[in-house]
ChimeraX commands (.cxc) that place a marker at each C-alpha (Angstrom):
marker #1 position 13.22,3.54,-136.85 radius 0.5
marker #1 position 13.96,7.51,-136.63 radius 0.5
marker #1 position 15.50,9.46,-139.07 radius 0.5
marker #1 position 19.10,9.57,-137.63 radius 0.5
marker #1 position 19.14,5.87,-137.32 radius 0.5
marker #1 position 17.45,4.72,-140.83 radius 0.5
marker #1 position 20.15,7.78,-142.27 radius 0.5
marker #1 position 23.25,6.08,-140.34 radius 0.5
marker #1 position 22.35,2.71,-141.72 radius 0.5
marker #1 position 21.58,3.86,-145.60 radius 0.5
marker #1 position 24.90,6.03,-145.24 radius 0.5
marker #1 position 26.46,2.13,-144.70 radius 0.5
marker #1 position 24.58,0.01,-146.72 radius 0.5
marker #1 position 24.35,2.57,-150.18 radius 0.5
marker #1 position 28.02,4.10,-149.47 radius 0.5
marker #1 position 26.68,7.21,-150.30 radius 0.5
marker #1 position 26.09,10.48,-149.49 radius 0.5
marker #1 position 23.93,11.87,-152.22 radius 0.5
marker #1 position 20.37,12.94,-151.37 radius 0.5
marker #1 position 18.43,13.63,-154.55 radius 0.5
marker #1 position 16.05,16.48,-154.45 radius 0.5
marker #1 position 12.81,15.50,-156.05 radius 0.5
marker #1 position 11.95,19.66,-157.47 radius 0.5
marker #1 position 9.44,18.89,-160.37 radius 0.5
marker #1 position 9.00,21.51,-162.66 radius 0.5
marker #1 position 6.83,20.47,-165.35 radius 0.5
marker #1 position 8.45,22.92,-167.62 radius 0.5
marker #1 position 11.84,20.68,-167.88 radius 0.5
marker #1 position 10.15,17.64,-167.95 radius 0.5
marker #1 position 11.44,15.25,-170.93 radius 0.5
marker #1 position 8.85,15.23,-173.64 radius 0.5
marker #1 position 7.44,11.79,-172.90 radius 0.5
marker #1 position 5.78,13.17,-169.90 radius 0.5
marker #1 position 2.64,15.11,-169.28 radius 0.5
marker #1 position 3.00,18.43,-167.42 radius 0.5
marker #1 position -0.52,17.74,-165.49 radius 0.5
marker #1 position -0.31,15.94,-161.39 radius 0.5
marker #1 position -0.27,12.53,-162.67 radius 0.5
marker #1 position 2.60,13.58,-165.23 radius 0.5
marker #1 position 4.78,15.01,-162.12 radius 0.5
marker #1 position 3.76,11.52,-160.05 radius 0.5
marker #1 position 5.17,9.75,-162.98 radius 0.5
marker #1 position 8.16,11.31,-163.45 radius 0.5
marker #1 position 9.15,11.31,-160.09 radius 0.5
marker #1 position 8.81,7.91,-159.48 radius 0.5
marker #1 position 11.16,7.11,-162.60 radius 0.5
marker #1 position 13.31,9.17,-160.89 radius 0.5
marker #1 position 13.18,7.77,-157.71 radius 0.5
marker #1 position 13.78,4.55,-159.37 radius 0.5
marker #1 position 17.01,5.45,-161.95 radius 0.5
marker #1 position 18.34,7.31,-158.49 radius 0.5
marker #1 position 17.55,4.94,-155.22 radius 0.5
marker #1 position 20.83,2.99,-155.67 radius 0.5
marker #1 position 23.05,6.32,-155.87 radius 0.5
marker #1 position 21.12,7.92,-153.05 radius 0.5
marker #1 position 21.24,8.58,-148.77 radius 0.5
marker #1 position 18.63,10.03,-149.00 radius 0.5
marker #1 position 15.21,11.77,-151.04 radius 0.5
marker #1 position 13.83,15.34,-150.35 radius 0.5
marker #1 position 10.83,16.17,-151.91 radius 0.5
marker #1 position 10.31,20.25,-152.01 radius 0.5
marker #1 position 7.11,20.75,-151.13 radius 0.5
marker #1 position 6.41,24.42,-153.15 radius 0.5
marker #1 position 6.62,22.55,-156.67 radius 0.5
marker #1 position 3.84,20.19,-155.80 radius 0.5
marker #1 position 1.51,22.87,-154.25 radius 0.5
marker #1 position 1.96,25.14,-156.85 radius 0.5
marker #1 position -0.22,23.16,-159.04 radius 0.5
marker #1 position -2.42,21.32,-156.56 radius 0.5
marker #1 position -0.22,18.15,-156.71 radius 0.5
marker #1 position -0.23,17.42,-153.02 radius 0.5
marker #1 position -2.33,14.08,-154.05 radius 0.5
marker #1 position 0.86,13.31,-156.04 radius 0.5
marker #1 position 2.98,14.47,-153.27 radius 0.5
marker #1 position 1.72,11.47,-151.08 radius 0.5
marker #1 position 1.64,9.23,-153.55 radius 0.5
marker #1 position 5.35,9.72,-154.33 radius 0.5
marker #1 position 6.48,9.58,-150.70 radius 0.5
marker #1 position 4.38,6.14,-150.34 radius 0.5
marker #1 position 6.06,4.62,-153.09 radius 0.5
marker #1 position 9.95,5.86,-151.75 radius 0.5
marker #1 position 8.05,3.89,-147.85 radius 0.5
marker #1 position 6.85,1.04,-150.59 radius 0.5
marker #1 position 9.52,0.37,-152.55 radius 0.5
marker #1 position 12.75,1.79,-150.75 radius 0.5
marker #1 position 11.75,1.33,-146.77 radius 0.5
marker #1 position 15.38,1.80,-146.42 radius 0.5
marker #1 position 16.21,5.73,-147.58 radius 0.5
marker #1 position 15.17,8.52,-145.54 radius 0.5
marker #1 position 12.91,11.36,-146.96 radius 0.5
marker #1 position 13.25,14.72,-145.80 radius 0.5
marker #1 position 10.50,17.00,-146.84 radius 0.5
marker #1 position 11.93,20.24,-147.76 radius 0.5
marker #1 position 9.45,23.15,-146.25 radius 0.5
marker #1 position 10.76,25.15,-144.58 radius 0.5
marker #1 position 8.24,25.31,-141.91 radius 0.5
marker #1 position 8.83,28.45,-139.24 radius 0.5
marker #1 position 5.85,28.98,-137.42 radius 0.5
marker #1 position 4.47,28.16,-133.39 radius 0.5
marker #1 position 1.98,26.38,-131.47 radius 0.5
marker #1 position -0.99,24.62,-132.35 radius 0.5
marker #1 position 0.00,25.90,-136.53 radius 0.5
marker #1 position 3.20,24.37,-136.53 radius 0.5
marker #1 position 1.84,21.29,-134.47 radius 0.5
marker #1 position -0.72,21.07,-137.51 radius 0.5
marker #1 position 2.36,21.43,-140.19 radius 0.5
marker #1 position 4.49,18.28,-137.94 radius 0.5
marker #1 position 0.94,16.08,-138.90 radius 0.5
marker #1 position 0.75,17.08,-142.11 radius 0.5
marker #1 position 4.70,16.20,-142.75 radius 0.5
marker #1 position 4.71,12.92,-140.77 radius 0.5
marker #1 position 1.39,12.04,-140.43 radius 0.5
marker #1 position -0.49,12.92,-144.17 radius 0.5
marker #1 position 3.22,12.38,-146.41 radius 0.5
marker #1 position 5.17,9.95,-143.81 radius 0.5
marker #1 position 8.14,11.79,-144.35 radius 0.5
marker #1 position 11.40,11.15,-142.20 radius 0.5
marker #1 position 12.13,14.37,-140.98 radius 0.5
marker #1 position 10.99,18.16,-142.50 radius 0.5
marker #1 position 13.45,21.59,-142.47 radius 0.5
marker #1 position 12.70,24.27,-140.17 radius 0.5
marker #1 position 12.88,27.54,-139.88 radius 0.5
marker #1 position 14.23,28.94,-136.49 radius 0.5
marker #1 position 13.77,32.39,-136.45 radius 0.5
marker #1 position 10.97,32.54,-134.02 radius 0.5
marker #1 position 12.79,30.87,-131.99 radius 0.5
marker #1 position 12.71,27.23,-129.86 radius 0.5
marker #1 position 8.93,27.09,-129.86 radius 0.5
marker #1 position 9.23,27.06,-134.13 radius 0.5
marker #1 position 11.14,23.60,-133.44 radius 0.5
marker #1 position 9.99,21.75,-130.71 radius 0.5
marker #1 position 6.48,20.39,-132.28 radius 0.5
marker #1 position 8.80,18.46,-134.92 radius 0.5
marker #1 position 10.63,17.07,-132.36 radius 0.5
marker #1 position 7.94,15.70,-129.80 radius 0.5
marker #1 position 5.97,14.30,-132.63 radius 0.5
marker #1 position 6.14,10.29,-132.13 radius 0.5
marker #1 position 7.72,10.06,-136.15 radius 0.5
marker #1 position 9.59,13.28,-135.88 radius 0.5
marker #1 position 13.05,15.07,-136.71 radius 0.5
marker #1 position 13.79,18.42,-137.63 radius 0.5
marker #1 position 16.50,19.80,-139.93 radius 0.5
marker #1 position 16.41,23.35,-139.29 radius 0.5
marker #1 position 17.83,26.48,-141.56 radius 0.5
marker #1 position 21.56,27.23,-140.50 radius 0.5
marker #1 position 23.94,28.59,-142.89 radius 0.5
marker #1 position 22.03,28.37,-146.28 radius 0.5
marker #1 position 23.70,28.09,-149.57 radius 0.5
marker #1 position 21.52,31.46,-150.82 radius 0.5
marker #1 position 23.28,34.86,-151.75 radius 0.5
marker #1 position 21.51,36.47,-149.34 radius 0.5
marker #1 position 22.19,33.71,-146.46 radius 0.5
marker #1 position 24.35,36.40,-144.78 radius 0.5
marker #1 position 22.21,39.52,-144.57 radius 0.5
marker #1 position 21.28,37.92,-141.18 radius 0.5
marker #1 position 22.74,34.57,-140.55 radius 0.5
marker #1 position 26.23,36.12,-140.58 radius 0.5
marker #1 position 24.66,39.37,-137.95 radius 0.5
marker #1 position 27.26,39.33,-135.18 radius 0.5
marker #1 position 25.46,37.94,-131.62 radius 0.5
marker #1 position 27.28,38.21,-128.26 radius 0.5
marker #1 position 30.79,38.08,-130.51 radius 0.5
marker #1 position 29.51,35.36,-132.86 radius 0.5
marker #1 position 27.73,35.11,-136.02 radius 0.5
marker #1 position 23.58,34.17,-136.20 radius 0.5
marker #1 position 24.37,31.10,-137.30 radius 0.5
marker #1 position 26.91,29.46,-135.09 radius 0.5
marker #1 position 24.17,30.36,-132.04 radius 0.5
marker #1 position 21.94,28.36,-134.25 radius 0.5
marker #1 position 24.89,25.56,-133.91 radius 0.5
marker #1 position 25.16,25.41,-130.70 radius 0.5
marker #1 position 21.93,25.47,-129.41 radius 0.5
marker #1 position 20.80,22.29,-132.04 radius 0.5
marker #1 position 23.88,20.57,-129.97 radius 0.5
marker #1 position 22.24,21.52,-126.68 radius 0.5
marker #1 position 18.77,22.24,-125.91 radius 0.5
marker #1 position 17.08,20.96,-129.41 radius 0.5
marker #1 position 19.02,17.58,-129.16 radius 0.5
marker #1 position 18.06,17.06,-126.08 radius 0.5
marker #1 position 14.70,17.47,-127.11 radius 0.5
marker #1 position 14.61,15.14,-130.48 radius 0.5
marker #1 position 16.20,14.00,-133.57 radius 0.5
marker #1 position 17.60,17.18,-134.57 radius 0.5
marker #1 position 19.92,17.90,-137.55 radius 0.5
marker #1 position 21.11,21.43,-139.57 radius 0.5
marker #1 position 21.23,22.49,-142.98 radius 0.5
marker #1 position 24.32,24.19,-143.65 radius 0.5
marker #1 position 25.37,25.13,-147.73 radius 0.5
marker #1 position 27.84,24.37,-149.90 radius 0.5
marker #1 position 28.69,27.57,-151.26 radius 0.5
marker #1 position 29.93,28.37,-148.03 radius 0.5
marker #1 position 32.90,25.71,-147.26 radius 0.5
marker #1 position 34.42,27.66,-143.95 radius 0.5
marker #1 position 31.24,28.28,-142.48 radius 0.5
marker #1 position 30.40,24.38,-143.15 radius 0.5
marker #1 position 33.70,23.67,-141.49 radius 0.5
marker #1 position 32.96,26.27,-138.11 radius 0.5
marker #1 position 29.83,24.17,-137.82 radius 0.5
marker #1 position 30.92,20.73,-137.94 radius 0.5
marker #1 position 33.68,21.86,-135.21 radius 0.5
marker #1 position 30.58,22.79,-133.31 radius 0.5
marker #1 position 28.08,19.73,-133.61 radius 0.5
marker #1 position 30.20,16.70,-133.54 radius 0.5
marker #1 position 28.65,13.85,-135.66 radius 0.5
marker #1 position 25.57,15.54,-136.18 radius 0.5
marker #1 position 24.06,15.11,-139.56 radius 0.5
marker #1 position 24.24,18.53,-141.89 radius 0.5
marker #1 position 21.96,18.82,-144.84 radius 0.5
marker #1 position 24.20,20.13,-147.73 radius 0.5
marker #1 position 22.30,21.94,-150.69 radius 0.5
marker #1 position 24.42,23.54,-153.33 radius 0.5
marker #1 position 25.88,20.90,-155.05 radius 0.5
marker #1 position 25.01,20.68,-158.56 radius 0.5
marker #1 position 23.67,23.20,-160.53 radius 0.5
marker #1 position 24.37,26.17,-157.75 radius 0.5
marker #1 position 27.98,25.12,-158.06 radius 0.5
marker #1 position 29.12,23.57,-154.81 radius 0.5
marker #1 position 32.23,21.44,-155.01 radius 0.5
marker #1 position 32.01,17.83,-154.24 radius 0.5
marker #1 position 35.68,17.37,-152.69 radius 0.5
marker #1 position 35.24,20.82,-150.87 radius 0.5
marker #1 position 31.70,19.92,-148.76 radius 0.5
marker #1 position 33.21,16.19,-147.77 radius 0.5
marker #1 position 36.64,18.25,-146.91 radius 0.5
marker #1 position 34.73,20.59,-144.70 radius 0.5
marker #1 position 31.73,18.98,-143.58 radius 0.5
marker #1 position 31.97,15.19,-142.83 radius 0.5
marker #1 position 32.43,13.70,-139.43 radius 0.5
marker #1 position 35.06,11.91,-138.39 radius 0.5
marker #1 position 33.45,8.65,-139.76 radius 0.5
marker #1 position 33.60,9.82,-143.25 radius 0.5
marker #1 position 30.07,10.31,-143.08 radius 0.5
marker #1 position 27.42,13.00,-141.31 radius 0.5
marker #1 position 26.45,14.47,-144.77 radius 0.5
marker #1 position 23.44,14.48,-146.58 radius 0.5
marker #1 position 24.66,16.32,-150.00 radius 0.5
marker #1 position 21.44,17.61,-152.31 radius 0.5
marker #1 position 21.56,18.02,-155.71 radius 0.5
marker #1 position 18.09,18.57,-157.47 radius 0.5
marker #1 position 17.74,20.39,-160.72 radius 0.5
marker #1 position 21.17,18.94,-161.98 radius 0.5
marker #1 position 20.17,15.18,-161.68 radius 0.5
marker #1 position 16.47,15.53,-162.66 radius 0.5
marker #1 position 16.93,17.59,-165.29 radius 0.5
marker #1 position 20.10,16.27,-166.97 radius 0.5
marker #1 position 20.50,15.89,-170.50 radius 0.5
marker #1 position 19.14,11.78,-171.70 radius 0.5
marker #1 position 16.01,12.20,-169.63 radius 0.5
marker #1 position 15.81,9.41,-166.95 radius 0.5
marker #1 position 18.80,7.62,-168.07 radius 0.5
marker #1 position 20.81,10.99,-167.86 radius 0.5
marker #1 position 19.54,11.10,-164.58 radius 0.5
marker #1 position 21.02,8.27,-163.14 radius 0.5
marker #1 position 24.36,8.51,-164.99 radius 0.5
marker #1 position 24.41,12.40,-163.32 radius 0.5
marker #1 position 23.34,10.67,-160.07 radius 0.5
marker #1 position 26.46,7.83,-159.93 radius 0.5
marker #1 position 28.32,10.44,-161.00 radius 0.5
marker #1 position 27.46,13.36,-158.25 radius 0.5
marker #1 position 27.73,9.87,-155.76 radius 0.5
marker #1 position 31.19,8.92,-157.20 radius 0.5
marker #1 position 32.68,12.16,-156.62 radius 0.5
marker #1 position 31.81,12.82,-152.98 radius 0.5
marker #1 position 33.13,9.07,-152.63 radius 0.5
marker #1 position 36.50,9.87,-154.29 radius 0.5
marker #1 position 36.76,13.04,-151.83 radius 0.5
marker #1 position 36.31,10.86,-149.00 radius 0.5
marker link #1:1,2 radius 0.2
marker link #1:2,3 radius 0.2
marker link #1:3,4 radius 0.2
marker link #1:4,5 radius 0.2
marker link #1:5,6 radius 0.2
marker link #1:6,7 radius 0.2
marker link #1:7,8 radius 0.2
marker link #1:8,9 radius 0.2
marker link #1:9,10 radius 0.2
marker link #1:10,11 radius 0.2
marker link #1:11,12 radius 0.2
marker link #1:12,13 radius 0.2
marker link #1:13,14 radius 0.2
marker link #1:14,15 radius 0.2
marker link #1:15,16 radius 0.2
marker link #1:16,17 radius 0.2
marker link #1:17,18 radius 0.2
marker link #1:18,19 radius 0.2
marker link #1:19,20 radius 0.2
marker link #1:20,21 radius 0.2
marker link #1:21,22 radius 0.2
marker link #1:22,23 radius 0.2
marker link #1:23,24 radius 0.2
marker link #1:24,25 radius 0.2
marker link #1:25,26 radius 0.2
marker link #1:26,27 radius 0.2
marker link #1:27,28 radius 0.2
marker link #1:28,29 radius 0.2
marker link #1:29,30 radius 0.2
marker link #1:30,31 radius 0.2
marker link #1:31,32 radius 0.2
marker link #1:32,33 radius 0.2
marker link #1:33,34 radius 0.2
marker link #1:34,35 radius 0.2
marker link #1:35,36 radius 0.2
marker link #1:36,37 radius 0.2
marker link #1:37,38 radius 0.2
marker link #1:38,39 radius 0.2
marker link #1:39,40 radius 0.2
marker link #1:40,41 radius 0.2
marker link #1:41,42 radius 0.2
marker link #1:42,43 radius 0.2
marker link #1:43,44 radius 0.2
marker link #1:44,45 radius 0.2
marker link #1:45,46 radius 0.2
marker link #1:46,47 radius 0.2
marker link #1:47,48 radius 0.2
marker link #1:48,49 radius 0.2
marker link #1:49,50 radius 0.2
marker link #1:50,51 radius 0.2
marker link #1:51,52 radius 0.2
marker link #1:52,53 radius 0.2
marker link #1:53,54 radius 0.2
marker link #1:54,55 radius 0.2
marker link #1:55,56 radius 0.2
marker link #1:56,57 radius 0.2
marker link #1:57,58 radius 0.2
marker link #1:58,59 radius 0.2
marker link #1:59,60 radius 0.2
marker link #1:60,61 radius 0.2
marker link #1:61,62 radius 0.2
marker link #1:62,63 radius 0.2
marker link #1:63,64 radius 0.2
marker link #1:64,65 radius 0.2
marker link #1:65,66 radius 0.2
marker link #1:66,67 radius 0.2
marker link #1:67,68 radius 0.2
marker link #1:68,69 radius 0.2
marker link #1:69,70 radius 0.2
marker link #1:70,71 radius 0.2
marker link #1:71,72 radius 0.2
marker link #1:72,73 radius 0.2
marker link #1:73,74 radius 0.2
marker link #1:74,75 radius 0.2
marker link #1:75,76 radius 0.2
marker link #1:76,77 radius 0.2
marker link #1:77,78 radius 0.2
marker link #1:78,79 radius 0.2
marker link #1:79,80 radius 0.2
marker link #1:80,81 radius 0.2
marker link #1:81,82 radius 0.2
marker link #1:82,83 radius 0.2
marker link #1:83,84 radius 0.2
marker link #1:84,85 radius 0.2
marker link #1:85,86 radius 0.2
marker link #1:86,87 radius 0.2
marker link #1:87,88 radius 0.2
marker link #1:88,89 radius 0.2
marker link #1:89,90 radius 0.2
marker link #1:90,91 radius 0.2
marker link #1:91,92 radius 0.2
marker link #1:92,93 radius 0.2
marker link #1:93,94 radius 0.2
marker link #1:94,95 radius 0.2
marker link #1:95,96 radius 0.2
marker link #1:96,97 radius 0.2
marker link #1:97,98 radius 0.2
marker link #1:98,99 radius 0.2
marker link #1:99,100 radius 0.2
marker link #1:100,101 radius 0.2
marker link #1:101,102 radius 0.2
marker link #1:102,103 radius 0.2
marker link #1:103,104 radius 0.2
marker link #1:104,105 radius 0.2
marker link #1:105,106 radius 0.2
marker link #1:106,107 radius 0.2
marker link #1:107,108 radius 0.2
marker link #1:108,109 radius 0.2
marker link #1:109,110 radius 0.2
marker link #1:110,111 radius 0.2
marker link #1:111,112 radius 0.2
marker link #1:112,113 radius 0.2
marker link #1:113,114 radius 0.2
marker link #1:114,115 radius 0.2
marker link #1:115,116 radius 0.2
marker link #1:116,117 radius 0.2
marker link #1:117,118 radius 0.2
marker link #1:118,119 radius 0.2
marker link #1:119,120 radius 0.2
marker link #1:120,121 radius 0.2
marker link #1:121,122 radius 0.2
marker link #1:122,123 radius 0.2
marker link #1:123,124 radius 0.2
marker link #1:124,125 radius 0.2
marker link #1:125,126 radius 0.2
marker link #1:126,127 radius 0.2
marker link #1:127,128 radius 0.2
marker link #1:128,129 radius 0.2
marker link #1:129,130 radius 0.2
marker link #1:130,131 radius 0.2
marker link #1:131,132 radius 0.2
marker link #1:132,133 radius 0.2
marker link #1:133,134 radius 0.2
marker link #1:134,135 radius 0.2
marker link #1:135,136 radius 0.2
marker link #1:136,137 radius 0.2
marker link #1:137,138 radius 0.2
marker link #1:138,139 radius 0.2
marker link #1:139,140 radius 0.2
marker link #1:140,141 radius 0.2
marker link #1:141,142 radius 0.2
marker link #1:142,143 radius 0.2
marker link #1:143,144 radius 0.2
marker link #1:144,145 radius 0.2
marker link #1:145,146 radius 0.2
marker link #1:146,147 radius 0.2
marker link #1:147,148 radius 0.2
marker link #1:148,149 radius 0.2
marker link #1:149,150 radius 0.2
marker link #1:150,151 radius 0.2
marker link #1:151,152 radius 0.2
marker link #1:152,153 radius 0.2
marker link #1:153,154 radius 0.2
marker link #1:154,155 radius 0.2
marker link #1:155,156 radius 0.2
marker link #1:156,157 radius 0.2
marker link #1:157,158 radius 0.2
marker link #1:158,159 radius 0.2
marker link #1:159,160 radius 0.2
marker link #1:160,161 radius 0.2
marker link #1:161,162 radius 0.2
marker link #1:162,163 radius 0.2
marker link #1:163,164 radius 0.2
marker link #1:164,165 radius 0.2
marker link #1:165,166 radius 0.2
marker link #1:166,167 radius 0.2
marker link #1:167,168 radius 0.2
marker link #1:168,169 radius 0.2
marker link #1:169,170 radius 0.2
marker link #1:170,171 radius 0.2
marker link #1:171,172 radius 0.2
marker link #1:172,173 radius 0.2
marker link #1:173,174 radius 0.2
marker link #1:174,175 radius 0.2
marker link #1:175,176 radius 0.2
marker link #1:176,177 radius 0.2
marker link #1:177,178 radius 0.2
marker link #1:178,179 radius 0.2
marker link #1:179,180 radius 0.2
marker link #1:180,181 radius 0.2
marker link #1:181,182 radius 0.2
marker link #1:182,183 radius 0.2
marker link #1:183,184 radius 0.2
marker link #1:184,185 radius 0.2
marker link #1:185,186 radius 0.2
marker link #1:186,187 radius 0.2
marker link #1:187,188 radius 0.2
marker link #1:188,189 radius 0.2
marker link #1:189,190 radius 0.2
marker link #1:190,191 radius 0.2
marker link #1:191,192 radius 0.2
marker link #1:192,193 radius 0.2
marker link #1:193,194 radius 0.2
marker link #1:194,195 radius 0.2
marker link #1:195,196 radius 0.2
marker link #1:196,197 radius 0.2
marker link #1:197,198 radius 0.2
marker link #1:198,199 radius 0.2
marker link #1:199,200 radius 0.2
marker link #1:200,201 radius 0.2
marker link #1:201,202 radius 0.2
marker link #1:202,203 radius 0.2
marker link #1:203,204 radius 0.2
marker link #1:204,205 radius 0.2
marker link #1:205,206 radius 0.2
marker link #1:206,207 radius 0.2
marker link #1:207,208 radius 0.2
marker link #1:208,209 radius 0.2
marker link #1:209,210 radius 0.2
marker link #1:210,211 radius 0.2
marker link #1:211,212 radius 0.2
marker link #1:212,213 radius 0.2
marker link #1:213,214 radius 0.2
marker link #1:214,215 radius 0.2
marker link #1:215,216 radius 0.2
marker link #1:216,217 radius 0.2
marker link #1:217,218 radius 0.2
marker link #1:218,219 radius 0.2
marker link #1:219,220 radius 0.2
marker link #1:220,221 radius 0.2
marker link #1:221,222 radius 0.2
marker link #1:222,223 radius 0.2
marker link #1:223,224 radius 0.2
marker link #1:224,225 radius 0.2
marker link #1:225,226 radius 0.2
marker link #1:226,227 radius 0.2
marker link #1:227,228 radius 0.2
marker link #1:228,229 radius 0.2
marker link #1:229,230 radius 0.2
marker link #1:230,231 radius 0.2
marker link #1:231,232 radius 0.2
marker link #1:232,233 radius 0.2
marker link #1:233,234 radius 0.2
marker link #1:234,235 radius 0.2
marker link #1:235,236 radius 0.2
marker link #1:236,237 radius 0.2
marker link #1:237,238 radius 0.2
marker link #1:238,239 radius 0.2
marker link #1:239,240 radius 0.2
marker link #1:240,241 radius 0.2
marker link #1:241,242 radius 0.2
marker link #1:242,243 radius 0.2
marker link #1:243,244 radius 0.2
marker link #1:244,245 radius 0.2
marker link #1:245,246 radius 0.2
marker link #1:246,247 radius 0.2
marker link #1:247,248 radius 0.2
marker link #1:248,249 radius 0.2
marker link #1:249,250 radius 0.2
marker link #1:250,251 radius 0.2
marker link #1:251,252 radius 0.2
marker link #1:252,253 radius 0.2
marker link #1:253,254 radius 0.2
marker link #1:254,255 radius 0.2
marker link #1:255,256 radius 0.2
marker link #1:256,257 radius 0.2
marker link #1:257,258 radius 0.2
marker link #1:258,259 radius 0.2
marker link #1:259,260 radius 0.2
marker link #1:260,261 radius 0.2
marker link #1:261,262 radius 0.2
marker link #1:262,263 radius 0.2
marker link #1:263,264 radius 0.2
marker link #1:264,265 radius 0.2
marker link #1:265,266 radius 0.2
marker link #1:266,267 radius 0.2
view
């Protein structure tokens, strides 16, 4: 099943729309774990198992994992969300941005070597940066919109033919890149009207939402703004503030029901 689907049918089944980043850094860890790769496999999958029932979706950020050398621990922890949770989407979080036979080697290593669900994209070089996520047999891309950073707008709000960077990124995901694949955007939090302009544009589309959480997005706000017309069509990420919350793994599930609950409530 593709990533659009298996996301449709968790958004149904879990009632949710919380996607729990999986960002470890060893240096928050609760004290009963070691800070070495096996500590980080650990910990994850105690989180991925205090969070499943709360979540749409997990994204795994690849940086915090190959930072250390953990990309062992990397698969290991995407195997045992396939395992143990067949149901819930992952989306590795990379960022990817480059062309030809190097980003056809980066769609393997994302769907082939971690079995992830779908991977974010970067699309500033251009159509050619996309497509090798999209033709690959397991594939879906969820490529860099409006992002939730400070500096989103120094170009993503640059002025195009009478519309801002990012709505051309918009419409062309509606038009040539879904005709080409399973294509979805990642549009931030911390910027609820520009979440809103791109719904208007994409329909049902799905829209990864970062910000929630510790960069301060507001629940009711992104639902307001960014779900479809089915009450769904969001995938709503909040890492550091679930894994890290205060009462270790049990905090983390309480923060989790919680951060679920309130997008529900907004609804």
């Amino acid at each position: 099943m593709g990533f659009s689907s298996l996301l449709e049918r968790r958004w149904e089944t879990s009632q949710s729309l919380l996607c729990v980043g999986l960002d470890p850094d060893t240096s928050r860890f609760p004290k009963s774990y070691s800070t070495d790769a096996e500590g980080i496999e650990w910990f994850l999958t105690d989180i991925v198992d205090a969070t499943a029932e709360y979540a749409c979706a997990f994204k795994p950020q690849i940086a915090y994992f190959a930072a250390v050398g953990a990309e062992q621990q990397l698969e290991k922890v995407c195997a045992y969300i396939r395992d143990n949770y067949p149901d819930i989407p992952i989306i590795l979080d990379a960022k990817r941005g480059d062309i030809g036979d190097t980003a056809r080697m980066y769609a393997r290593e994302a769907f082939d070597r971690y079995g992830a669900h779908a991977v974010t994209v970067n699309p500033y070089m251009g159509t050619d940066t996309i497509e090798p996520y999209l033709t690959h047999p397991q594939g879906a891309a969820v490529v860099l919109c409006r992002t939730s950073n400070a500096g989103s707008g120094d170009f993503q709000s640059q002025v195009i033919d009478g519309e801002p960077l990012y709505v051309h990124v918009a419409q062309r995901a509606t038009t040539q890149w879904a005709q080409m694949g399973d294509v979805s955007l990642v549009v931030g939090a911390t910027y609820p009207e520009e979440l809103a302009t791109v719904r208007s544009i994409v329909g049902d589309m799905a829209l990864l939402v970062p910000g929630v959480g510790a960069q301060g997005g507001d629940p009711e706000v992104v639902v307001r703004n960014g779900c479809n017309a089915r009450g769904t069509g969001v995938i709503v990420n909040s890492s550091r503030a679930i894994l890290y919350a205060e009462g270790g793994i049990a905090g983390a599930a309480q923060e989790a029901q919680r951060t679920r609950d309130a997008l529900n409530a907004a609804r």
